[in-house]
RODO-2510 file (C-alpha; in nm, 4 decimals, decimal comma):
residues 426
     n   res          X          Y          Z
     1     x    -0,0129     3,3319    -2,6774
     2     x     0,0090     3,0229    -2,9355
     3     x     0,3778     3,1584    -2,9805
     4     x     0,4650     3,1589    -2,6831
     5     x     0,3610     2,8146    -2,5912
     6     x     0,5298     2,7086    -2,9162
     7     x     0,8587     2,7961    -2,7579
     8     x     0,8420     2,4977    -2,5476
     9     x     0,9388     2,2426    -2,8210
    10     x     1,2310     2,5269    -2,9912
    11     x     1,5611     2,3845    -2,9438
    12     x     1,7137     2,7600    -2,8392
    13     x     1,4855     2,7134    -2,5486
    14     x     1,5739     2,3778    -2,4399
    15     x     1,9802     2,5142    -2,4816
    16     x     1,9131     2,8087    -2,2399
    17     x     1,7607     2,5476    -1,9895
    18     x     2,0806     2,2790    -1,9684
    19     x     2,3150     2,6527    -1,9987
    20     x     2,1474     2,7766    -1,6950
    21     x     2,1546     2,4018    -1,5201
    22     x     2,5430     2,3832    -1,6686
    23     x     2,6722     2,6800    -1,4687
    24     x     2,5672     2,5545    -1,0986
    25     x     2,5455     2,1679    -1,1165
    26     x     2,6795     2,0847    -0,8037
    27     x     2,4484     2,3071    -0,6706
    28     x     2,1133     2,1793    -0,8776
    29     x     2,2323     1,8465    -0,8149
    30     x     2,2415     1,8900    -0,4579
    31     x     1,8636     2,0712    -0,4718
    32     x     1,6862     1,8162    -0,6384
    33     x     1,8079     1,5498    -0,4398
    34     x     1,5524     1,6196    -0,2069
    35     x     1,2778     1,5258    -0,5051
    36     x     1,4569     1,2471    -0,5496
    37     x     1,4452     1,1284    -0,2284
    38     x     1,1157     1,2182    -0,1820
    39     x     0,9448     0,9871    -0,4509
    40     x     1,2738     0,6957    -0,3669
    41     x     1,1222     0,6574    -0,0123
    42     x     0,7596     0,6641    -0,1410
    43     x     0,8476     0,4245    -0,4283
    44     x     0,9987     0,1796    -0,1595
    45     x     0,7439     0,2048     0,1444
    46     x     0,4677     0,1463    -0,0617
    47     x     0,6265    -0,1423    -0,2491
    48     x     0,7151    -0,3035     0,0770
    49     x     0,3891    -0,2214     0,2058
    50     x     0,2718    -0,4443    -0,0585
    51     x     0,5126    -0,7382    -0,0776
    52     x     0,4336    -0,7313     0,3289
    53     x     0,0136    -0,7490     0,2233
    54     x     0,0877    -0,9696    -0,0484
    55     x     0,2906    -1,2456     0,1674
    56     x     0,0557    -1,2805     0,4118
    57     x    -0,2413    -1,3447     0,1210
    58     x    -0,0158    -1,6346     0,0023
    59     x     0,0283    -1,7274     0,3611
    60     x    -0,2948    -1,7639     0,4347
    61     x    -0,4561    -1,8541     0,0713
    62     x    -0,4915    -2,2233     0,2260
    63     x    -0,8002    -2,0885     0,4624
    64     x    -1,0940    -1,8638     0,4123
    65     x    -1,0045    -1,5149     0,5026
    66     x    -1,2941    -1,4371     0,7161
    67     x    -1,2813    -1,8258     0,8869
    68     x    -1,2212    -1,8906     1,2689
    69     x    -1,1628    -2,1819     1,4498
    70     x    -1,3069    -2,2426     1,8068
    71     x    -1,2488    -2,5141     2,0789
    72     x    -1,3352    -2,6068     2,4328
    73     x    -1,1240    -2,5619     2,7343
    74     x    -1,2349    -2,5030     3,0485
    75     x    -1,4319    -2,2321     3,2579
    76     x    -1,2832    -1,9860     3,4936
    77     x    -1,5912    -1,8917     3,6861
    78     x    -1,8622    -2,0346     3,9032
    79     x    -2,2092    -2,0191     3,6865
    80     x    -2,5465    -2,1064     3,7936
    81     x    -2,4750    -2,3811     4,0379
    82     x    -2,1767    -2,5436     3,8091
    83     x    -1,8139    -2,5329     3,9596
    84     x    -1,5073    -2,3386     3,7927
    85     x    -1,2584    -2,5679     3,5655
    86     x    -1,5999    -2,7236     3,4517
    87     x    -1,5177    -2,9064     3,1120
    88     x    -1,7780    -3,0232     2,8165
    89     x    -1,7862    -3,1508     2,4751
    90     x    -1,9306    -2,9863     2,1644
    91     x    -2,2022    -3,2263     1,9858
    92     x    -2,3361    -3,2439     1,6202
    93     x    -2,6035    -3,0686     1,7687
    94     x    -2,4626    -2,7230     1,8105
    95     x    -2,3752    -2,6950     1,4508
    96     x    -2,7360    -2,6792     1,3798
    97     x    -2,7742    -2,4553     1,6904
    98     x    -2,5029    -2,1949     1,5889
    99     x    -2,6362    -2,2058     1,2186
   100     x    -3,0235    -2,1489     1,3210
   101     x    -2,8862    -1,8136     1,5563
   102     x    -2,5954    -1,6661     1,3704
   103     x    -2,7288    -1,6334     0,9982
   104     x    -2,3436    -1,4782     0,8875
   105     x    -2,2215    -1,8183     0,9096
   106     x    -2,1705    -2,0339     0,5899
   107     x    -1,9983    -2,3084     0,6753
   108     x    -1,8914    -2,5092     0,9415
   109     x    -1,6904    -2,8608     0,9951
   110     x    -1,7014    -2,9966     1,3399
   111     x    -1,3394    -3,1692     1,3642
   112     x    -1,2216    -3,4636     1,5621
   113     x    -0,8568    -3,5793     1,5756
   114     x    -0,6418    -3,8263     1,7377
   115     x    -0,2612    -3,6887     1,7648
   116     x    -0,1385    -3,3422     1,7402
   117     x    -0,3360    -3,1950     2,0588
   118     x    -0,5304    -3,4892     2,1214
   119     x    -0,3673    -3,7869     2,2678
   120     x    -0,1518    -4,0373     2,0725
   121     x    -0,1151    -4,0075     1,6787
   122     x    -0,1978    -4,3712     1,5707
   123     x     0,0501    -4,5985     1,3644
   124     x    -0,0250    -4,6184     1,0302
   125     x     0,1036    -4,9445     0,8162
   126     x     0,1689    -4,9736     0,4454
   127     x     0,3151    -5,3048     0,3476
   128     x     0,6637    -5,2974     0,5013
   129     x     0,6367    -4,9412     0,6395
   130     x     0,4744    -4,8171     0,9059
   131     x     0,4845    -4,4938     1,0887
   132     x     0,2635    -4,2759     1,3218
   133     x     0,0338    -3,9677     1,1710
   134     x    -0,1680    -3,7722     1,2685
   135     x    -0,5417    -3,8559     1,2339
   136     x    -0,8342    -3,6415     1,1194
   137     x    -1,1913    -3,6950     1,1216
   138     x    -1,3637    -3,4120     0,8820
   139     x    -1,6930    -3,3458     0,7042
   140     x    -1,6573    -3,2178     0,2982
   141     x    -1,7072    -2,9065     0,4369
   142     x    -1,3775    -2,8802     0,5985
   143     x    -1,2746    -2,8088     0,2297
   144     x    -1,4103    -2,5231     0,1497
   145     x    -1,3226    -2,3320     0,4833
   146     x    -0,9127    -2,4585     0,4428
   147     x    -0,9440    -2,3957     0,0793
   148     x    -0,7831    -2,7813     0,0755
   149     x    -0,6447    -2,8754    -0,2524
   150     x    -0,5776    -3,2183    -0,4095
   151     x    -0,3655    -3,3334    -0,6405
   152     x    -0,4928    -3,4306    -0,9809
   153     x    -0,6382    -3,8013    -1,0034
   154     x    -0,7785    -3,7545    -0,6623
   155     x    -1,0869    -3,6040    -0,4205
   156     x    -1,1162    -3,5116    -0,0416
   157     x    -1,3917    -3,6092     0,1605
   158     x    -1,7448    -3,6260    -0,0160
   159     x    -2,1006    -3,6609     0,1736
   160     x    -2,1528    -4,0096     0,0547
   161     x    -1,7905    -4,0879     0,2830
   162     x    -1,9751    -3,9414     0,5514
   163     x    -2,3477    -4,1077     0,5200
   164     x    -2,2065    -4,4601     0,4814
   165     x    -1,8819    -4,3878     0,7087
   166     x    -1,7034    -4,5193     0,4297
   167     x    -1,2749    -4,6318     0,4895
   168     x    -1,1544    -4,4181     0,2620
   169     x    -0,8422    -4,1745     0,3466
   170     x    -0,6864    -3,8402     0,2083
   171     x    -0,3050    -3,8134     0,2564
   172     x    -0,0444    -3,5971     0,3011
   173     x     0,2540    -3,5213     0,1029
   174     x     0,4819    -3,6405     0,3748
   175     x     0,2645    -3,9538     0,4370
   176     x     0,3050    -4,0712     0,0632
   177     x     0,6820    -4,0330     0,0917
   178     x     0,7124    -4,2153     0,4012
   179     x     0,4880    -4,4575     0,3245
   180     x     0,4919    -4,5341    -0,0684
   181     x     0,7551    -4,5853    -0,2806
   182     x     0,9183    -4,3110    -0,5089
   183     x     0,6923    -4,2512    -0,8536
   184     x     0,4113    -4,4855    -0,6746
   185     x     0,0799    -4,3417    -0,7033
   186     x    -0,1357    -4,3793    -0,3903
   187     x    -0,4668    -4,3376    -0,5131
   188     x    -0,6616    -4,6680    -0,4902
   189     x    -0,4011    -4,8305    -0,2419
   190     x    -0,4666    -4,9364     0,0939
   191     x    -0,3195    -4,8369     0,4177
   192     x    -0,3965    -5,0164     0,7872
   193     x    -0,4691    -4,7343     1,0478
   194     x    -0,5428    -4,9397     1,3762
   195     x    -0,5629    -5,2305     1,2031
   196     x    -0,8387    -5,1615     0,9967
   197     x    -0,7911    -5,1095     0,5953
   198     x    -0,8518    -4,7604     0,4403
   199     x    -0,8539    -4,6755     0,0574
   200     x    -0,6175    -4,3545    -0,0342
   201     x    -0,8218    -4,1434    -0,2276
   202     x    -0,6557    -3,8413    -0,2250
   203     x    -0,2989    -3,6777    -0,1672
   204     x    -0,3648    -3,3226    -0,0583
   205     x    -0,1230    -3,0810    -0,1278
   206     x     0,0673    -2,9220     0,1875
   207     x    -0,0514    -2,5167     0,2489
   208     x     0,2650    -2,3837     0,3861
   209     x     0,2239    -2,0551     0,5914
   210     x    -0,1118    -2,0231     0,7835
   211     x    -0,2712    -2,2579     0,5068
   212     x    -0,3359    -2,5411     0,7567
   213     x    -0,2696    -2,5958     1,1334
   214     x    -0,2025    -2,9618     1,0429
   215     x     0,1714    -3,0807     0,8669
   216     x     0,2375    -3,2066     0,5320
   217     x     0,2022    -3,5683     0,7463
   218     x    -0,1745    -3,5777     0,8006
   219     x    -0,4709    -3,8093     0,7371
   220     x    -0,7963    -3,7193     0,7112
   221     x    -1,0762    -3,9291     0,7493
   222     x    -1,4663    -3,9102     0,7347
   223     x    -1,5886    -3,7909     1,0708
   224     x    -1,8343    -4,0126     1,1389
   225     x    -1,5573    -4,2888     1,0622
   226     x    -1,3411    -4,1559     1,2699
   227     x    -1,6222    -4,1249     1,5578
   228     x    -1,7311    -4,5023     1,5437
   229     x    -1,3742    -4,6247     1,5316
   230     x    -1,2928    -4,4254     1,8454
   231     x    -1,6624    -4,4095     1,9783
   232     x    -1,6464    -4,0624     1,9934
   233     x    -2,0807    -4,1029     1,9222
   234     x    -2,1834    -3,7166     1,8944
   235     x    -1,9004    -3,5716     2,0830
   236     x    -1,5950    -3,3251     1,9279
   237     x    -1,3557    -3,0817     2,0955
   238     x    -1,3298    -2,8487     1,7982
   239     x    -1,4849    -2,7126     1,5097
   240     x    -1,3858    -2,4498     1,2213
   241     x    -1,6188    -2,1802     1,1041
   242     x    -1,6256    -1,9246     0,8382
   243     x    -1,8670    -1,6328     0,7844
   244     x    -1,9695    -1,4370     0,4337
   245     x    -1,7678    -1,2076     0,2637
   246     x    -1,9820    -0,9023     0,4190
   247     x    -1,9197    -0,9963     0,7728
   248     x    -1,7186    -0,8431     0,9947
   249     x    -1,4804    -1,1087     1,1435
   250     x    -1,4564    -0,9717     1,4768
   251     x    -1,8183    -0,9401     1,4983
   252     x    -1,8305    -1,3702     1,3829
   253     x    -1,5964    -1,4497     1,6879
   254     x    -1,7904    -1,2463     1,9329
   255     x    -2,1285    -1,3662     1,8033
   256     x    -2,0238    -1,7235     1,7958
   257     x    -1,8869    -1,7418     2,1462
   258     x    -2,1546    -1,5522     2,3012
   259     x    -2,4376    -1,8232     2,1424
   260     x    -2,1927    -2,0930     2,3062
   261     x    -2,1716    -1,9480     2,6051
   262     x    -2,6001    -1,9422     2,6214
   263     x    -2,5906    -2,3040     2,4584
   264     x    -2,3568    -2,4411     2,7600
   265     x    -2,4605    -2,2395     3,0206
   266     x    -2,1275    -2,0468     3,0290
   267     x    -2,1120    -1,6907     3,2666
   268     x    -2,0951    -1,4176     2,9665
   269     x    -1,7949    -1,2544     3,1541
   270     x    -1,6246    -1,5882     3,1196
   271     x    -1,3399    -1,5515     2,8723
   272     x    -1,1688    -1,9032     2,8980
   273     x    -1,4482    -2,1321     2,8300
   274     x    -1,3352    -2,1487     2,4890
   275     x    -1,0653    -2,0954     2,2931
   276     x    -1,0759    -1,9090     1,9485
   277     x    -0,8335    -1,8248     1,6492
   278     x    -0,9688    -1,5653     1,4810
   279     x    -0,8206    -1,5770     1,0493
   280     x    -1,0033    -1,2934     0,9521
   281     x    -0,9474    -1,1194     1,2052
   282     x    -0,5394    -1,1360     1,2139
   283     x    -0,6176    -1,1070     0,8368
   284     x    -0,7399    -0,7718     0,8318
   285     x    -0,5142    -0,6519     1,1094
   286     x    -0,2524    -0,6888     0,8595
   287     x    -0,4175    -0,5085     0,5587
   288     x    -0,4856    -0,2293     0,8046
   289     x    -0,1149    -0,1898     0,8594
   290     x    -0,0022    -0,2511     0,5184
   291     x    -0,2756     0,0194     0,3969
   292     x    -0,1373     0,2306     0,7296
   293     x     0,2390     0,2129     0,5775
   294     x     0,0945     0,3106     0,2083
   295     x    -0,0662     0,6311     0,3403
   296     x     0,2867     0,6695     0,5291
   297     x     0,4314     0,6432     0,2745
   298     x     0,2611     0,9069     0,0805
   299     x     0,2734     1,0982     0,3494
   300     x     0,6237     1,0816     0,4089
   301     x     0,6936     1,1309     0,0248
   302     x     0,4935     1,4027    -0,0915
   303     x     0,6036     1,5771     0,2405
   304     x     0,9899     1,5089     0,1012
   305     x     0,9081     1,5829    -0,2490
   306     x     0,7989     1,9529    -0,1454
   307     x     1,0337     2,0468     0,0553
   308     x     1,2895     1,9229    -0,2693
   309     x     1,0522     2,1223    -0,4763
   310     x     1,0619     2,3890    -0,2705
   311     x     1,4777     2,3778    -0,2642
   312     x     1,4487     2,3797    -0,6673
   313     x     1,2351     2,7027    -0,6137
   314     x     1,5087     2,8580    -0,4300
   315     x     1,7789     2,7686    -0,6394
   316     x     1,5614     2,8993    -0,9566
   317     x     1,5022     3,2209    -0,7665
   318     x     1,8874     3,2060    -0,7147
   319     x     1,9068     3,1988    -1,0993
   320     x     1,6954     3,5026    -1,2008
   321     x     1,8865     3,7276    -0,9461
   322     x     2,2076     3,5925    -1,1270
   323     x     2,0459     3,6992    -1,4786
   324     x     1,9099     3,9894    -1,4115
   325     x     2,0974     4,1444    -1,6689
   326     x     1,9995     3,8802    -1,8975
   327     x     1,6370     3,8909    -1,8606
   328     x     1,6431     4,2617    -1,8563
   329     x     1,8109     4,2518    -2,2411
   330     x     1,5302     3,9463    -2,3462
   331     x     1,3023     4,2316    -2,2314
   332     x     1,4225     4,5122    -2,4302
   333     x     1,4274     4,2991    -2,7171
   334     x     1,0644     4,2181    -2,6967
   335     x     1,0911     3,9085    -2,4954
   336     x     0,6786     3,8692    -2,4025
   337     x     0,6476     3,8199    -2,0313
   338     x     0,4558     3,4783    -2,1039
   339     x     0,7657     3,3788    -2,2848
   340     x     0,9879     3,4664    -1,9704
   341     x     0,7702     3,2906    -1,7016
   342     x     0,7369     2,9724    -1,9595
   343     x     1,1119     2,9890    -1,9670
   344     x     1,1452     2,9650    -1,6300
   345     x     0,8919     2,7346    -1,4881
   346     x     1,0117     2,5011    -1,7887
   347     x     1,3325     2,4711    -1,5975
   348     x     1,1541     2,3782    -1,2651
   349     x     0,9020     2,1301    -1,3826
   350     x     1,2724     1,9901    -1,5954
   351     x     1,4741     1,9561    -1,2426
   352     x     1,1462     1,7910    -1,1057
   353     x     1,0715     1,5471    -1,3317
   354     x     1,4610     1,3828    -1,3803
   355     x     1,5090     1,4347    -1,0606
   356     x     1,1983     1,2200    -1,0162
   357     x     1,2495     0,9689    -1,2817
   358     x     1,6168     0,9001    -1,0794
   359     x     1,3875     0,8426    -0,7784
   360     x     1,1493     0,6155    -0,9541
   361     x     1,3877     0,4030    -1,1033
   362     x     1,6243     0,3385    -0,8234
   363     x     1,3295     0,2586    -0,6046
   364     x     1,1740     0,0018    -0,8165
   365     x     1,5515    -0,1224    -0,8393
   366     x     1,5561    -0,1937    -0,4608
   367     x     1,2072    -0,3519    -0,4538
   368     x     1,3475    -0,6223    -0,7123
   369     x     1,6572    -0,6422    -0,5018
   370     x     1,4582    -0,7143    -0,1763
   371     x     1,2117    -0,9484    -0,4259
   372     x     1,5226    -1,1531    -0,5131
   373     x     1,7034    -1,1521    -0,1274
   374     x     1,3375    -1,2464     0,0664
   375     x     1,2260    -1,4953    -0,2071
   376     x     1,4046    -1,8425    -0,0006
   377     x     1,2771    -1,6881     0,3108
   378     x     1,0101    -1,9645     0,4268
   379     x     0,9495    -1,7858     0,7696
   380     x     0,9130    -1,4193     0,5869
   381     x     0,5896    -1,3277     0,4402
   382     x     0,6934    -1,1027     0,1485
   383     x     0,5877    -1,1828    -0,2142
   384     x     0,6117    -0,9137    -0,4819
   385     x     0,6536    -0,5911    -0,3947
   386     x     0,5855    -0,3315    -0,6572
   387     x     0,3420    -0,0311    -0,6582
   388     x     0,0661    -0,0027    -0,9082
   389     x     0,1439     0,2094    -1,1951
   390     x    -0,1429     0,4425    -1,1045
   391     x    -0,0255     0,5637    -0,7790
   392     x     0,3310     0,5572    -0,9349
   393     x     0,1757     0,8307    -1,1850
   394     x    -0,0639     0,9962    -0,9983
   395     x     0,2619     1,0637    -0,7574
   396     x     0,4385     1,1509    -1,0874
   397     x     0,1535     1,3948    -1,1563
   398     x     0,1637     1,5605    -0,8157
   399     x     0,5238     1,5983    -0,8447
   400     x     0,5308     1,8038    -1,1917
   401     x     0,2383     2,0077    -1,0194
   402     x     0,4405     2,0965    -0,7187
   403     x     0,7324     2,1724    -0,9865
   404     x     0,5332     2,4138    -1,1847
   405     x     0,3715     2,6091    -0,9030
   406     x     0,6955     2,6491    -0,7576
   407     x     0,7875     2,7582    -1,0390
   408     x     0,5815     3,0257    -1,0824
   409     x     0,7500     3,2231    -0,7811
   410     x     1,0329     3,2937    -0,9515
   411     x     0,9182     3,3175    -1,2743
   412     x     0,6971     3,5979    -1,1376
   413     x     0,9742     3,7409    -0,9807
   414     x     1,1576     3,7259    -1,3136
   415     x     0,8729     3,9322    -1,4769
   416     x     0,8458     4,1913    -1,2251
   417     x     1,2066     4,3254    -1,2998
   418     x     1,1800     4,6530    -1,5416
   419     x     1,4062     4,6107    -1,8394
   420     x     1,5725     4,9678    -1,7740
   421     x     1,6716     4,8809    -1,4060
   422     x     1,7559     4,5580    -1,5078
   423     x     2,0547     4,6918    -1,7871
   424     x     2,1451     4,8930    -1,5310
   425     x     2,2658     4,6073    -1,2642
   426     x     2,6374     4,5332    -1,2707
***
């Protein structure tokens, strides 16, 4: 048996293989295109499948994946002797309600803001320029929901901002260019919002993508500066909130709102009340589809690879009826039937494997083309699509198994002939 397997790695072996593929290539080449194809469409669904999953994680890498933000509107239904289109603030108060009743939350930063969706943005002086920005009132926390980063030489918001409602500001990219000179560094400068003086002590660097609802124009503020300069006392419209890793983020939004709704005597059927945007939610929507197109993809592939692998079994079949008279000599001369069925099942698991190698290779071309043609697109989520090496060879894997037990058909059917019926075929 040893010997037989030996003849695997004999060059006379190898030169009966590419004599056999030699005398029909249009006709192999035509076969194994469906191999090809095969692992080419997994190759690329599964790499898009994964630029798609990995644009949308650099989309959203400026906020906490399982965060959601919440906000009052207005109520749609009559409830316990209060009117419909009732309206009513959120206080510092229901922070430490929600936290005390929903233990999955971590964090949460109550927001206030003047611009944007709430009323006028106010002008904001610095020296000869002026301009109007947005205005944000946030506690440190805000930072570790938004995943906020600053740029070096700088800090957001800290708690001792908040306790002594300090006049300190973080700005935006866009601020410092529209208000600072070129190559002017911000930090420790002073800027006049409504007249009164604020310290820069931070430039935060713009999330594009989902990172931040705000613009690259912002200022933030501590909250409890912003509420005494606007006498907002306990009172905000808005607040972001992000649960632990284990949490289901669905199960956050639902649990959240239905405290609020107990908290502000809100019907439970009343779906308008307040107004939600649910990150982790939308987040793991769009795993779930980019997993959905990998399994497509695998689906669709290994479907197309057998039914190549299957075409490469009939053409190989094709082959021993064409050499009948040449296996039936190889017989008579004391050809082993191992040797015979090695023979051909070599040539199967050979046509499967460069046919997919071609597929490989020309699919991981097209993922770098689409790489290089999406990477300017600001509005298309799509960063890096390749497939992990792993599924690349367990496909690989699959594929030479599919070769060789398709090529045991005709290699058993190559066997079965009788040497003396064989010699005398014409």
């Amino acid at each position: 048996m040893m010997n037989s397997f030996k003849k695997i790695f004999e060059k006379d072996t190898w030169d009966e293989i590419f004599e056999s593929i030699s005398k029909n290539r249009t006709r192999t080449i035509i076969t194994t295109i469906g191999v090809f194809w095969g692992i080419f469409i997994y190759i690329a669904l599964a790499g898009s499948a994964t630029g798609l999953e990995n644009g949308f994680d650099e989309a959203f890498s400026g906020l906490s994946k399982n965060s959601m933000g919440v906000w009052v509107q207005s109520t749609s239904v009559p409830y316990k002797g209060f009117e419909e289109g009732r309206r009513f603030p959120f206080r510092l108060s229901d922070v430490d309600y929600l936290k005390d009743r929903v233990p999955e939350i971590e964090y949460i930063s109550p927001g206030l803001q003047a611009g944007a969706f709430s009323g006028s943005p106010p002008l904001v002086v610095r020296g000869t320029k002026s301009d109007n920005f947005n205005l944000f009132g946030n506690f440190p926390t805000q930072a570790k929901i938004s995943v906020i980063k600053i740029y070096d030489g700088g800090r957001f918001i800290n708690d001792e901002d908040i306790k002594y409602e300090r006049k300190v500001a973080v700005i935006g990219e866009g601020t410092q260019e529209r208000l600072f000179n070129q190559g002017e560094d911000p930090i420790g400068k002073y800027i006049i919002i409504n007249d009164v003086n604020f310290k820069v002590v931070g430039v935060e660097k713009f999330a594009e993508g989902f990172g931040g609802f705000g613009s690259d124009s912002d200022i933030t503020i501590p909250y409890t500066t912003f509420a005494k300069m606007y006498n907002r006392g306990d009172k905000f419209g808005w607040m972001f909130i992000s649960g632990y890793d284990y949490v289901n983020p669905k199960y956050l939004e639902e649990t959240v709102v239905d405290n609020l709704k107990v908290l502000k005597t809100v019907a439970p059927e009343d779906d308008r009340a307040f107004g939600t945007f649910n990150i982790g939610s939308l987040f793991e929507s769009i795993v779930k589809f980019s997993s959905g197109m990998i399994f497509l993809s695998l689906v669709v592939g290994i479907a197309t690879i057998f039914a190549g692998v299957i075409g490469i079994g009939n053409i190989m079949l094709i082959a021993v009826k064409e050499r009948t008279n040449e296996l039936g000599i190889r017989r008579a001369l004391g050809a082993k039937p191992l040797e015979v069925k090695i023979q051909i099942v070599l040539e199967a698991v050979f046509l499967t494997i460069i046919a997919g190698i071609i597929g490989i290779i020309v699919g991981a071309l097209l993922l770098f083309v689409i790489n290089i043609g999406t990477a300017n697109l600001e509005d298309f989520p799509f960063t890096n699509p390749t497939v992990p090496l792993a599924i690349v060879f367990g496909a690989f894997i699959t594929m030479i198994t599919l070769g060789t037990l398709i090529g045991l058909i005709p290699a058993e059917r190559a066997v079965s002939i009788k040497p003396i019926e064989a010699l005398r075929e014409e």
